[in-house]
C-alpha positions in Angstrom: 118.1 94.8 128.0 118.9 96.9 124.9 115.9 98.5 123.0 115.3 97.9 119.7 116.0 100.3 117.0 112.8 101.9 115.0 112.5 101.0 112.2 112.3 104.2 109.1 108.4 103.3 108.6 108.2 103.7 112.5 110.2 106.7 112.8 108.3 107.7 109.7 104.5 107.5 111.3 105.9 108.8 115.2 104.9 112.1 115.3 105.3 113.1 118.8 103.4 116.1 119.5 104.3 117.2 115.7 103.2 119.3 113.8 103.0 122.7 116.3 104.0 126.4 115.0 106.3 128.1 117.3 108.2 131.5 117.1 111.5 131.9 115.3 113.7 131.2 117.7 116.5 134.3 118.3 119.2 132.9 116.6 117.7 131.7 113.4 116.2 135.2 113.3 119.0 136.8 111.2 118.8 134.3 108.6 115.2 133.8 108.8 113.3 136.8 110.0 110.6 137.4 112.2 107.7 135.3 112.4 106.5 132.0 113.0 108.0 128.4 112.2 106.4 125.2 111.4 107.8 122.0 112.8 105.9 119.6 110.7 105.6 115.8 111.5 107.7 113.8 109.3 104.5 112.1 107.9 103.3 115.9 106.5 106.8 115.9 104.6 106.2 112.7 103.1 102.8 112.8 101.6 103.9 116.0 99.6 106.7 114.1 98.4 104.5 110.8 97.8 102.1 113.9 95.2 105.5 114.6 92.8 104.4 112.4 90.4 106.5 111.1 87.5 107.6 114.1 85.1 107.4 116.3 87.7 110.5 117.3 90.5 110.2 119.6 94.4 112.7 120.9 96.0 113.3 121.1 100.1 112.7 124.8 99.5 109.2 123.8 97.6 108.4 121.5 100.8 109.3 124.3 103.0 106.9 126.6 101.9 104.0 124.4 101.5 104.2 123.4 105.1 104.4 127.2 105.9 101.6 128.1 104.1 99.2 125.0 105.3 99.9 125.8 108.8 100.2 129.7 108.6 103.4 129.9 109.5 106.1 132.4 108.3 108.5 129.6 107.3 109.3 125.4 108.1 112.2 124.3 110.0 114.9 123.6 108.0 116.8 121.0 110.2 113.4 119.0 111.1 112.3 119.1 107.3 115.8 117.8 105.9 115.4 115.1 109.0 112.0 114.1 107.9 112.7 114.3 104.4 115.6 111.9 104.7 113.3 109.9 107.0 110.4 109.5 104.3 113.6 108.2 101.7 114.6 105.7 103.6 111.2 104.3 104.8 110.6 104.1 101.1 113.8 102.2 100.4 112.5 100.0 103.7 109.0 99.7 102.2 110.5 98.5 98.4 112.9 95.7 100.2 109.7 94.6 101.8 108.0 94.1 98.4 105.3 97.2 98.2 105.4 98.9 94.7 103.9 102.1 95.5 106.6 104.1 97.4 107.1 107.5 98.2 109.2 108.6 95.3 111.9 110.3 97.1 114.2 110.7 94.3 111.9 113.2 92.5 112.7 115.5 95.7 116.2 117.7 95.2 118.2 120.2 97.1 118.7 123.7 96.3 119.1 124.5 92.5 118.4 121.0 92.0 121.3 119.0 93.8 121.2 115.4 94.3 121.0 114.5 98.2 124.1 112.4 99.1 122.3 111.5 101.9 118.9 109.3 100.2 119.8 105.7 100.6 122.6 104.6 98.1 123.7 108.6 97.9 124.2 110.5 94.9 124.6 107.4 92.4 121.5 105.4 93.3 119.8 109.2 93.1 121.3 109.8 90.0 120.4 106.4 88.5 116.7 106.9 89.7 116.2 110.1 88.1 118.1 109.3 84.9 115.4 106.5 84.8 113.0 108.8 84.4 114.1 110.6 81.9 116.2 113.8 83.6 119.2 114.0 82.3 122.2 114.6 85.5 125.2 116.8 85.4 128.2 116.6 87.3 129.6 120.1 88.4 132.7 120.0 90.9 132.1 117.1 93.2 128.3 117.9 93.4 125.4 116.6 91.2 122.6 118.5 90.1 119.4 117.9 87.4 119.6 120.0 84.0 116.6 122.3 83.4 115.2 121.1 86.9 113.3 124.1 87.2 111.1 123.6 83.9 110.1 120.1 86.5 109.1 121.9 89.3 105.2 121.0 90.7 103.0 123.8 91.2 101.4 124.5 94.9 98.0 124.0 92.4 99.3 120.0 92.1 100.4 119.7 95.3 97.4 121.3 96.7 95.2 118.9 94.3 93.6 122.1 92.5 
């Protein structure tokens, strides 16, 4: 009998034996450096996301280094925060078809220099739609998609810390 498939909001709240600190493995060294690397659990990544409140914008980056710093670590895992963060979207959009109003607000979360994320649920347009919603206005350059002036957006750690 074939198992059914988790749902976002359950892949969302399964945490495994997440979040632990480990050290950076050997071959992410050269990028990375020495240290130590948070793997966070996907629900960490989403209640920074769910404290960007309207006006305000964080990038992966941004997330990156919060987790580092509330867990002591040297840096985040890139791969498992992009998973998570993609995770958190798409539990949001699961949560909205299900009728709750107060979803994470994944659309205020951008890539580096403030790129849309082709992969949030309805790529680039429903991003860009979202965010020009609010106010920000998009630009188009090349076949990629990025927020004008993001950085005058960008939360503090003071906000997202609640200080």
């Amino acid at each position: 009998m074939a198992r059914k498939r988790k749902s976002w909001r359950e892949k969302l709240h399964d945490s495994k034996d997440l979040p632990k600190v480990v050290e950076i493995p050997e071959k992410m060294k050269a990028r990375v450096g020495e240290g130590s690397m948070v793997v966070p659990a996907p629900i960490e990544v989403d209640e920074i996301m769910r404290k960007v409140p309207k006006g305000k914008l964080i990038t992966v980056a941004e997330i990156r280094r919060f987790l580092a710093k509330k867990h002591g670590a040297t840096t985040s895992c890139p791969l498992t925060t992009g998973i998570f963060i993609n995770i958190a979207a798409n539990a949001a959009e699961e949560s909205r078809e299900a009728g709750e109003t107060e979803i994470t607000p994944y659309w205020r979360t951008l890539k580096a220099k403030g790129e849309l994320n082709p992969k949030f649920p309805g790529g680039v347009e429903r991003h860009r739609q979202l965010l020009e919603a609010e106010g920000y206005t998009v630009i188009k350059r090349g076949k990629k998609y990025f927020v004008a002036d993001y950085e005058a957006h960008l939360i503090s750690e003071d906000e997202i810390l609640g200080r």
